[in-house]
N, C-alpha and C positions, 0 to 999 in steps of 0.2 A: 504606631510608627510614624514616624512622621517624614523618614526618608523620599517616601511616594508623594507625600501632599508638594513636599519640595521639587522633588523633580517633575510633576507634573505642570505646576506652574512654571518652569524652564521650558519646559515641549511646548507649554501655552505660547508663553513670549515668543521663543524661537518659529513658532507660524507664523507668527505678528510679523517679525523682523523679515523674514525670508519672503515672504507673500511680497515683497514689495520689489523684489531681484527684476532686471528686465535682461533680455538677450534679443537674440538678433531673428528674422524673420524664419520660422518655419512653420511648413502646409500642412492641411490635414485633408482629406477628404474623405467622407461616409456616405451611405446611404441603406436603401431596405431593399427588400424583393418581397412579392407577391405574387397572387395570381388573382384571377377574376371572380373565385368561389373560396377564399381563406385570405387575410391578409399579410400571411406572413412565407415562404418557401425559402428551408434548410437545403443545405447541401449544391444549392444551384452556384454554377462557376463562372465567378463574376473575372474579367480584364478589366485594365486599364489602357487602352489605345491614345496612341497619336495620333491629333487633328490633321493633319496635314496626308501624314501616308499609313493611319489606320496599323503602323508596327507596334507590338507586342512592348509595354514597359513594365506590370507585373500582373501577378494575376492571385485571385483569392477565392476563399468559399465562403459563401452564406450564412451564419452561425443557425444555433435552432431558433433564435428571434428575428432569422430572414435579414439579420444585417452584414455589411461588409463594412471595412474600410482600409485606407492604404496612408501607412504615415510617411511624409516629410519625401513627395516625389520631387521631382525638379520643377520650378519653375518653365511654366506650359498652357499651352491650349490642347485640351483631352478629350476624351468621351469615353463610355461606359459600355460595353457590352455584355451580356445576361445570358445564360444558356442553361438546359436544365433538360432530364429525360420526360420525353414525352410534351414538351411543349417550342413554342415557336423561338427563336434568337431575335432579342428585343436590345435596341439600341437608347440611349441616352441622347441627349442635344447637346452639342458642342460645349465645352466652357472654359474658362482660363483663370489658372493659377497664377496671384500677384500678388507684389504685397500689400496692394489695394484690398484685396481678396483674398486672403491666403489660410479660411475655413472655409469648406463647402458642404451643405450637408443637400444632399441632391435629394430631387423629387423621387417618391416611391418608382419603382421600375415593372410594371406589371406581366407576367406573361402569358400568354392565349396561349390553352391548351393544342396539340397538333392534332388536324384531323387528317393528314392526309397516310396513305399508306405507310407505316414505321419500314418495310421492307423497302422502303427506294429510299432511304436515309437516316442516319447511324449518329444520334447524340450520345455522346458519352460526358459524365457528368458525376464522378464519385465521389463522397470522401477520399482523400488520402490516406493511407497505411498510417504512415508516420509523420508527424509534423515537426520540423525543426526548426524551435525560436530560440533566442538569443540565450535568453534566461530558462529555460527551458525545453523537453521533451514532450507531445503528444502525442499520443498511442488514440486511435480510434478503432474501440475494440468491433464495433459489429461488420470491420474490413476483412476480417479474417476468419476466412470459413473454417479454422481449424478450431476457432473459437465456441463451434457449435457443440452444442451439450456439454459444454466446460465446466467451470465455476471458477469464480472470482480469484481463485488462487494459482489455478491452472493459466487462466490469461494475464496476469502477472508475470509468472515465470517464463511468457511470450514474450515479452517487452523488451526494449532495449537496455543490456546492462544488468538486469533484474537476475537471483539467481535464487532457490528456495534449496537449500540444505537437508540432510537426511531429519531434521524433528520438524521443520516446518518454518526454521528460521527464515525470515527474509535478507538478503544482502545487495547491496549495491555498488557497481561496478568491484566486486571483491571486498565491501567492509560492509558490516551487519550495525545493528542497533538502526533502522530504518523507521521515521517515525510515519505513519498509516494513518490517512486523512479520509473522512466518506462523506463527499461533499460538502472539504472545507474544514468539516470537526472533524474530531480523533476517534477513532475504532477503543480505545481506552486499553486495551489489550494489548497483551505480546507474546512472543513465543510459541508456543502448542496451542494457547488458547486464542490466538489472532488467527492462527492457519485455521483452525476449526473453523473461527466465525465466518472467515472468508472463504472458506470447503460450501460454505451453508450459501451463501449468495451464487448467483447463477450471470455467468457471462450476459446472457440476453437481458441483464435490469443494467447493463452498465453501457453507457456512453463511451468517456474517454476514462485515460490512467494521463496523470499528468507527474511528470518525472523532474526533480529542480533538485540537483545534485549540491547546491548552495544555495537556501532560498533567503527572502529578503528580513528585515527586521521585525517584520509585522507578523513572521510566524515563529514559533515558540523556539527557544535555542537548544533543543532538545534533537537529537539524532545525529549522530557524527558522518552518517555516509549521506543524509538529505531529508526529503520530504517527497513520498509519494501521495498524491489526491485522487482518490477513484470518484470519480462523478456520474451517478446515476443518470437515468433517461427521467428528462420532464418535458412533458407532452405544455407547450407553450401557446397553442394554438385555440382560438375562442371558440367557443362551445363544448360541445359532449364530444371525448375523445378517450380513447383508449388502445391498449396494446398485449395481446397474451401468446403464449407459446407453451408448446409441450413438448415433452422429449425423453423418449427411454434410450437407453445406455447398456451396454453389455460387455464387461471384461468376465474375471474367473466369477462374479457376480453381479446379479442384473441391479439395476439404480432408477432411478426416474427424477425427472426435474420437472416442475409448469409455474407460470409467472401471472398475476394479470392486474393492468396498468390501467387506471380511471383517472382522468382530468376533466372538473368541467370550469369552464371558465367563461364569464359575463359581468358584464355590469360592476360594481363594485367588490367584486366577491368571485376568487380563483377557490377550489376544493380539489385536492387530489389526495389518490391514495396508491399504494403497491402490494402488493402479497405475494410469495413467494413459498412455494410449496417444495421438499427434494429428501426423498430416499435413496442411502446410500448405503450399497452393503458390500463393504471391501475387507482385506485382510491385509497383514503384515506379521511375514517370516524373516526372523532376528536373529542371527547366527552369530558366537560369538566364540572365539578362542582365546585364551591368556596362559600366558608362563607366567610362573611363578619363579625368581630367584631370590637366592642367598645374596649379600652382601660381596662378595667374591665372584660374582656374574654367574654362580655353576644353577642350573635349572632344581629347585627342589620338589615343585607337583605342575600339573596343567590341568589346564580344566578349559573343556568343551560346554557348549550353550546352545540350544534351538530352543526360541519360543516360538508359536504360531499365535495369532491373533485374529478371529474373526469378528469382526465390530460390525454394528447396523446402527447408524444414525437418521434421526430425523430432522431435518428443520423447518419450523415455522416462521416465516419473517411479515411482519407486517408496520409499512410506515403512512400515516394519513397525518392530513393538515391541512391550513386554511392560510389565505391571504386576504386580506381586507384591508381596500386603499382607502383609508380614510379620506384623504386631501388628493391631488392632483401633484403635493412631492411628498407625505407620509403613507407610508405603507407599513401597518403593524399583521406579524405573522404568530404561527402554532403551529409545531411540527409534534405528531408523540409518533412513536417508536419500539419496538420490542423484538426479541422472538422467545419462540418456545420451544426448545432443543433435546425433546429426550436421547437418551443414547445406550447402547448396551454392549457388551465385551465378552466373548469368554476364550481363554488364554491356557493354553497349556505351555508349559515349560519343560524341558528335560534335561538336567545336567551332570555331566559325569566328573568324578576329581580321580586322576592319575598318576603315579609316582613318575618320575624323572624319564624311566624305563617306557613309560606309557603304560605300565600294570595297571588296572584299574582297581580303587582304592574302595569308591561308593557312589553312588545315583540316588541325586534329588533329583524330584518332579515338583512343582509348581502346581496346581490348578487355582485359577480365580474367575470368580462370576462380578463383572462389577457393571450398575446399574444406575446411573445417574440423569437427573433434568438439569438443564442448565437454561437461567430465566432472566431475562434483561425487560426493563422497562422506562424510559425516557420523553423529557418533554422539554421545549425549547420555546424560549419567548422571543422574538426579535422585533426591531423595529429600523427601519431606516426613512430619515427625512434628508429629503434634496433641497438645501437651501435657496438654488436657481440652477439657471443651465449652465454654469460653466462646470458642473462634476464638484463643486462641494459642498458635502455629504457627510453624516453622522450615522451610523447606524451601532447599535445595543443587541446583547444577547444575554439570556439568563438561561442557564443550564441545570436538569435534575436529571440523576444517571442511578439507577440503581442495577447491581447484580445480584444475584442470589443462583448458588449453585449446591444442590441433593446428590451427594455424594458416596453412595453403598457399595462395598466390597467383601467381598468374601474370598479366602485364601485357606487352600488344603496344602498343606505342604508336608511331603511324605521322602525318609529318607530310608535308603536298602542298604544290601550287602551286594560284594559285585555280582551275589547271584542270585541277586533281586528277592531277597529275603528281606520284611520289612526292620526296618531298625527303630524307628520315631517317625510320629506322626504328630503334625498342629496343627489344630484349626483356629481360624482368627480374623476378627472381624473389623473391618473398619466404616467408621460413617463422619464422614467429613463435610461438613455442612461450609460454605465461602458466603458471607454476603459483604460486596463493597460500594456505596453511598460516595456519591461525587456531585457536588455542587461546585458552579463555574461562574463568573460574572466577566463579562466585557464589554468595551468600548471602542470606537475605532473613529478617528476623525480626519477627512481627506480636504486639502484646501488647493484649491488649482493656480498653480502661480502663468504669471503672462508667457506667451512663447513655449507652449508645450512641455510645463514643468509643471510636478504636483511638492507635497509635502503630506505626510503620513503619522498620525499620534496617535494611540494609545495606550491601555491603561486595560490588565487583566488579572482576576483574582480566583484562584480554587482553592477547594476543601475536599480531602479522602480521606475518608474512615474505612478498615479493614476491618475486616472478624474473622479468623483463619479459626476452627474449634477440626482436631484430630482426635479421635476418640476411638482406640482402640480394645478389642475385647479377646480371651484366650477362652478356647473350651476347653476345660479340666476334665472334661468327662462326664460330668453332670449339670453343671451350669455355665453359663460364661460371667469371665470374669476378667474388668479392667486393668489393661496391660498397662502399668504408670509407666514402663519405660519408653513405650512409644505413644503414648497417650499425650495429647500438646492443644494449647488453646495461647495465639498469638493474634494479639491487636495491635492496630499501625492507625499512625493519623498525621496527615501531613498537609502545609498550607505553605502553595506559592503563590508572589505577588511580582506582578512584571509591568515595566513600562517603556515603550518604546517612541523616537521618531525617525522618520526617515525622507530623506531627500531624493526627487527621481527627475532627473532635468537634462533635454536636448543641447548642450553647452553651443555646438554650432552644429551645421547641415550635417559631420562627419563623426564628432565627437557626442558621446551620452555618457552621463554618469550618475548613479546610484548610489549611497549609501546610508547608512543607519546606524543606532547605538542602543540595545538592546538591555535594560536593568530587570535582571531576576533575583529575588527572594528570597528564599529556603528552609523552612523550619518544619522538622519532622521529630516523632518520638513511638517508639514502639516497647512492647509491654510483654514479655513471654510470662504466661503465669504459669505459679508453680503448683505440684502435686506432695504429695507424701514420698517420693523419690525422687522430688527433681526442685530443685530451688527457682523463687523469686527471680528473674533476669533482665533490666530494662535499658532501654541508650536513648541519647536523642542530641540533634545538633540542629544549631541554624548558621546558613553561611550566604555570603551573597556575589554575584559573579558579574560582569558588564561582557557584551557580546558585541562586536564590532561586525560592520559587512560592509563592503566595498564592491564596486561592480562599474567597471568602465568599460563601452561600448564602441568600437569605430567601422565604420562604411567607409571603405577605401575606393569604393565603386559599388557600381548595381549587383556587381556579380559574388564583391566578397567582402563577407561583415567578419573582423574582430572581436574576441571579448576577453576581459582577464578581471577572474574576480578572486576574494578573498573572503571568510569568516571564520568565528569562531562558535564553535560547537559546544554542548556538555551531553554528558548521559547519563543519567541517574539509574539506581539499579531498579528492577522489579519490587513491588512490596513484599511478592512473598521471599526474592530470594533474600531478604533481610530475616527472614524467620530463623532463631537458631538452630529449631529442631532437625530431628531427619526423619524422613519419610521413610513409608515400607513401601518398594515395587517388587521383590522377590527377596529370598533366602541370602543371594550375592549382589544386589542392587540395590543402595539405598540415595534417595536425592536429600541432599541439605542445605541449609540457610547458611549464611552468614552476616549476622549484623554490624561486622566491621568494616563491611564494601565501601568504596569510597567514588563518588563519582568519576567519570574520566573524562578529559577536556580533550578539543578535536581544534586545530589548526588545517583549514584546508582551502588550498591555492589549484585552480585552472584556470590554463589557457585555453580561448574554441575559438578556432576557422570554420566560416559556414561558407560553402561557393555554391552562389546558384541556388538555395536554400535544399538542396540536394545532396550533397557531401559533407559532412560535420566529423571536425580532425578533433581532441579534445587530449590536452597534457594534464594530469592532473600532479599533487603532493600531497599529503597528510601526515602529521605528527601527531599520533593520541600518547597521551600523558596518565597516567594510575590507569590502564587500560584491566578492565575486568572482560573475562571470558568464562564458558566452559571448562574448567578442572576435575581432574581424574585424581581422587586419592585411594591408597590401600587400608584395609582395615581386617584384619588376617585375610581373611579367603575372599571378600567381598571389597567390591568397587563402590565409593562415595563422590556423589557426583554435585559439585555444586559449584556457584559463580567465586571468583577470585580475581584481583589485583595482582595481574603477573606481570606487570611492568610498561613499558613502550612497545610500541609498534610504528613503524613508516611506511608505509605505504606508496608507492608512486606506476602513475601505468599513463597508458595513454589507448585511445579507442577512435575507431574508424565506424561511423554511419553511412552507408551510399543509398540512395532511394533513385534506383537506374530506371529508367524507362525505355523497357530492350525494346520493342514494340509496341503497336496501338491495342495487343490483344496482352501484353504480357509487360508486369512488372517485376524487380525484382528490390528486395529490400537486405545491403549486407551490414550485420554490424559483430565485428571485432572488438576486442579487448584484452590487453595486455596487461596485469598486474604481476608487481615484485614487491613482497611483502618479508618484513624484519622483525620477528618480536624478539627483544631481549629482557632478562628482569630476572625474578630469583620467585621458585613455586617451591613451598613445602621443604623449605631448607634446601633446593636443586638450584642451581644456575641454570636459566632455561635462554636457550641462542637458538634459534629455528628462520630460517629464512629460505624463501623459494619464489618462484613465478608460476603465474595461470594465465593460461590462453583460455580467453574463451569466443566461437565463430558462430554467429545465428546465420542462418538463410531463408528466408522466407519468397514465393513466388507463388504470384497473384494473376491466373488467368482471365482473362474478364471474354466471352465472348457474345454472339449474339443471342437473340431470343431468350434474352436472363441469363445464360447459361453463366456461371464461375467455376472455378478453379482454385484448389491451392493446392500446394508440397514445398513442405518447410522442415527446417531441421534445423538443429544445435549441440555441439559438441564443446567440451569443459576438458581440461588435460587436469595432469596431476595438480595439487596443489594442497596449500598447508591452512590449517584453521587453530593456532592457539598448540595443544598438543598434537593433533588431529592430521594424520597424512591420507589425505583423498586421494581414489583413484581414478581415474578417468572415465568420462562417463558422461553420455549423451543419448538422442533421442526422434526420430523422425514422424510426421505426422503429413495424411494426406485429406483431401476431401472434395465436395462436387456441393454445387449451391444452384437451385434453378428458380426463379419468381414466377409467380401464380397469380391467380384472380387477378389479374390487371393491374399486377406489382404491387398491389395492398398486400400478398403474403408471400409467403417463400418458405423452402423448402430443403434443408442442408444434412448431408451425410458426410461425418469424418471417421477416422480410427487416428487414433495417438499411439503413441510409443511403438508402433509398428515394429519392432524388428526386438521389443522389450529389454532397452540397452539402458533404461532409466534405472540402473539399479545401485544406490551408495555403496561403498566398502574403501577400505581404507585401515589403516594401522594406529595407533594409541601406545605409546613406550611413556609411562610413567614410575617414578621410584624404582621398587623391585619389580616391574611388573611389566610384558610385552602382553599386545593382545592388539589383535584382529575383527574387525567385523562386515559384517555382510546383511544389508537393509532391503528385503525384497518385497514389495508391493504392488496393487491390480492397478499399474499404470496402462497395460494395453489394455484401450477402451472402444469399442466402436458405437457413435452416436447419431442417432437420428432424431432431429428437431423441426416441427415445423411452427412457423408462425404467423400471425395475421392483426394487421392495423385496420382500424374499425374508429366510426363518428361521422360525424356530421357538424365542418367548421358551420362559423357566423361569421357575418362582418363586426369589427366593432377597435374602435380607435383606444380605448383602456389603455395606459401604459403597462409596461411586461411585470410581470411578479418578479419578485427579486427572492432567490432560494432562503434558504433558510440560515441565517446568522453563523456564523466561522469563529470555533476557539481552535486551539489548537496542543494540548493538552497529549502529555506523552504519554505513548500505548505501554504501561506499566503494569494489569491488572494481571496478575497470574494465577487464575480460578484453577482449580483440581488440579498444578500440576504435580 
């Protein structure tokens, strides 16, 4: 193609041309923190003071490379003050802001440890809850003791706006297809198998969750409701360092989770690794009711449904890698990657079918043993060279992603008379092997224009191969033997090629603006082969899309920043739900493919007021276009469940963050949200109109008191609301906990229970074709957990510049292993 070679020589030129823009004078000022024994200290709370009367103009934390900085203060003479637990308040020297001067990047800020009694004076010095920037949300997960004994999925559903659905689905502020970033790259996954892998990581390996409800050009135009980025904990500090925890858990069944974090870092040469260990033995009871009618609305049978589900999962996570600074601005990195996930199931089911009357007519039962490993393996090559010090920079990534997923099932399925006399019995086997292979390549090049502007180009290319093999078997009674009707072997390959630039420039002291223009790709083709009862069936298209983003920023004062952005979305469907086939989950449930999905395009527009960087007001809109969802069809007695094109949807809500500070011991964090959502469009020969609003209110409060001691009690409440066919019922969740630090705040020590009052439970209505039906999702949400943990090493000194994480594609979580 030669589309790319051409637009990329335009992004080329276009740096050239733009590079040379001037504007008018704006400040910056940076610096670091340390202390006497490591050269670098996180989380310490840096001001910025006035020379003259020492008043408050803003104030920042640390990052984990001990740096701070504050863009574009006013013109001034300032100084710096430094605060931090357990050590002394250390001031800076005077300096002034001019446009003589108008970059400072200040001397290191050192602080002496305190040796005088902690009981006659009280630093306080945290992370913050929640961070709110302009372009974004920060969540700092280890602020919130409810987060202890969590896992990665449970602290999501913590966060602002975030909401997880009765299968696992993620959605944001009210709209799903959420694309799931882990440090930067893609989770590759979606739906039941993202909630799994993310069930499998443990709150205590995560850092932040970073929330960007419209992100910029440089991340893949993939996800209609945003971009969430989980970023692990990396130990940045020189020498031998490390980090572990342990922690058991106890709902209707016990769990355990344990972590442990190795960094060592010297000389030319950073090496770290993680592992993460977590037994999990929970259940899910799935109630389900449906009427069945005639044509003329009169009831002709109903059928009732209780499965039980008691599963034990394992997971094994383990990430190591290496950083080696060649030069003093190249840094070539290795990150590999995996886990090792067995898991096992056994499921009864019992259902009854009844005439109109509620006579009962006959009773299936279900039984199935299914026993699967789920195996991922990954490796990443990065490199980044800093051309000099004004930030422009090159850095490369090359990606190998494999899955492979061992798939065994076994199914008894026995039907009676109403008076449980056997009628038919089948036994039937299935072994479903997934393995999917992704190769990724990128580029990414940053040029800093004068006056606090940059310019952003790239250039990224993947490759996915699927192998879906379904392989069904029936016992006749003496041997088995394959079932060609549900017997399926579907291959998928698909290659996108995108290129982006983007513009991010301070216009004047009040005004900033952002944008980008986004070219992706598209060419895929899938293979269903055929059997002795099923024919040949294959499709494939390529098509190509431009993504625009816009993002204009204004400071009307110190107190309250503007912003109003715009872009454009797509979302492409799962690989497997392009499979034609249909799967077996019971005797009345089957899930299927459809290879005529067609992507869905996302228009979305908001407005944010931030006051005080405490208060965040946020208007949003959205238009999705060929919108595919979850669909319900009948097929005599049984439900078919698979993705579909049922038309538009708009979306529009608007949402309240407040981050209060009731007291010095007590904070409280509220966030609100209001959606009113519209689908209309035409399903399975129906005209489908459905429209409603969802409230949804988090509370969270953050005790902080002396001697270590914390606090939390939190809670979240979701009112009715609508999903596609889907009438939800309301339904929310309270969680409380106690946190005390140990060994001379190297460790700590945290007890919570979740779902306390066990209100976390789905249900909700389903009215499709002939067919009304009810359901009821109950699982071991009330959990009580105890985690203790502990920081351990022994820093160096050593001037090294900091590693740089490991290379960023950004690649839609599409892979849907076993579902």
């Amino acid at each position: 193609m030669r589309t790319l070679p051409n637009l990329f020589a335009i992004i080329l030129l276009s740096v050239s041309l733009v590079g040379r823009a001037q504007n008018k004078t704006e400040y910056k000022l940076s610096g670091k923190v340390g202390t006497a024994s490591q050269s670098v200290l996180s989380a310490a709370t840096v001001t910025l003071l006035r020379a003259k009367d020492s008043s408050v103009v803003k104030m920042s934390v640390s990052d984990q490379d001990g740096r701070y900085s504050f863009n574009n203060p006013p013109q001034g003479r300032y100084l710096i003050a430094v605060s931090a637990v357990g050590y002394e308040k250390q001031y800076s020297t005077p300096f002034t802001l001019s446009p003589d001067n108008p970059a400072i990047e200040l001397t290191p800020i050192i602080l002496i440890q305190r040796t005088r009694d902690l009981k006659a004076v009280t630093v306080s010095a945290r992370k913050p809850l929640v961070e709110q920037k302009i372009d974004r949300t920060v969540v700092n997960v280890d602020a919130f003791i409810s987060n202890t004994g969590a896992n990665a999925l449970e602290a999501l559903e913590k966060s602002p706006g975030i909401q997880v659905d009765k299968d696992g689905n993620i959605s944001l502020k009210g709209k799903q297809n959420v694309v799931v970033l882990i440090d930067g790259r893609p989770a590759y996954l979606s739906g039941a198998d993202l909630a799994n892998m993310l069930k499998g990581m443990q709150a205590s390996q995560l850092e932040q969750i970073e929330i960007m409800t419209n992100p910029p050009a440089r991340f893949d135009a993939a996800g209609n409701a945003g971009v969430i980025n989980i970023k692990t904990k990396k130990n940045k500090v020189k020498g031998f360092n490390g980090n572990m925890s342990a922690g058991v858990s106890q709902g209707v069944y016990f769990k355990t989770n344990e972590s442990l974090s190795l960094n060592y870092r010297n000389g030319k040469v950073n090496v770290f690794s993680n592992y993460s260990f977590n037994l999990n033995n929970n259940f899910q009871q799935l109630e389900i009711f449906r009427r069945y009618k005639d044509d003329d609305g009169s009831t002709n049978a109903i059928f009732e449904q209780v499965a039980y589900m008691k599963r034990r999962n394992m997971s094994n996570n383990l990430k190591m890698g290496m950083d080696y600074y060649l030069t003093g601005k190249t840094t070539l990195g290795v990150v590999f990657s995996g886990f090792y996930n067995p898991e096992s199931s056994r499921n009864t089911n019992t259902s009854y079918l009844q005439d109109p009357d509620y006579a009962l007519d006959s009773i299936a039962t279900a039984g199935s043993h299914i026993k699967g490993t789920w195996k991922n393996a990954s490796v990443n090559l990065n490199m980044r060279h800093q051309f000099d010090s004004t930030g422009r920079e090159l850095t490369a990534d090359l990606d190998y992603i494999v899955y492979d997923n061992e798939n065994n099932q076994q199914f008894l399925n026995t039907t009676y008379e109403p008076n449980w006399i056997k009628r038919y019995e089948e036994q039937l086997q299935g072994v479903l092997p997934v393995t999917v292979n992704i190769y990724s390549a990128k580029m990414d090049y940053t040029h800093p224009l004068k006056k606090n502007g940059k310019i952003e180009a790239g250039w990224k290319s993947s490759y996915v191969q699927t192998e879906n093999k379904a392989n069904y078997y029936l016992y006749d009674g003496s041997e088995w033997m394959t079932d060609l009707e549900k017997t399926n072997y579907f291959d998928y390959n698909e290659n996108i090629n995108a290129a982006y630039i983007s513009l991010n420039k301070q216009i004047t002291k009040k005004w900033g603006l952002q944008t980008g223009l986004r070219f992706e790709n598209t060419n895929y083709k899938g293979h269903q082969f055929g059997n002795p009862a099923k024919g040949d069936s294959s499709f494939k298209r390529t098509y190509n899309s431009l993504f625009p983003t816009v993002y204009i920023s204004y400071a009307a004062n110190e107190h309250n920043q503007f912003g109003i952005n715009y872009g454009r979305r797509i979302d492409r469907p799962g690989y497997q739900n392009l499979n034609p086939f249909m799967f077996f989950i019971d005797k009345f449930t089957y899930v299927a493919g459809n290879p005529y999905l067609r992507p869905q395009y996302s228009n979305n527009f908001e407005l944010t007021h931030i006051y005080k960087g405490k208060l965040t007001t946020t208007l949003n809109y959205s238009i999705t276009e060929n919108l595919f969802n979850e669909t319900f069809d009948q097929l005599g007695y049984a439900t078919v469940v698979r993705q579909g094109n049922i038309g538009r949807r708009e979306n529009a809500g608007i949402s309240v963050n407040a981050n209060v500070p009731v007291t010095k011991w007590l904070t409280s964090i509220l966030y609100t949200n209001y959606n009113y959502t519209r689908y209309s469009g035409q399903l399975y020969g129906e005209e489908l109109k459905v429209e409603a609003g969802n409230l949804l209110i988090s509370l969270n409060n953050q005790l902080n008191f002396n001697k270590g001691w914390g606090a939390e009690l939190s809670g979240w409440y979701r009112s009715k609301g609508v999903e596609g066919q889907i009438l939800l019922m309301p339904m929310g969740q309270m969680a409380a906990g106690i946190s005390k630090q140990v060994l001379k705040g190297q460790g700590s020590v945290k007890v919570n229970v979740r779902d306390i009052f066990y209100t976390q439970i789905p249900n909700g209505d389903i009215n499709f074709k002939n067919t009304e039906a009810w359901f009821r999702n109950t699982r071991d949400t009330r959990v009580v957990n105890l985690t203790f943990s502990y920081r351990f090493g022994k820093p160096i000194k050593s001037t090294n510049g900091q590693r740089k994480k490991g290379g960023a594609n950004d690649e839609q979580n599409r892979v849907n292993i076993g579902n």
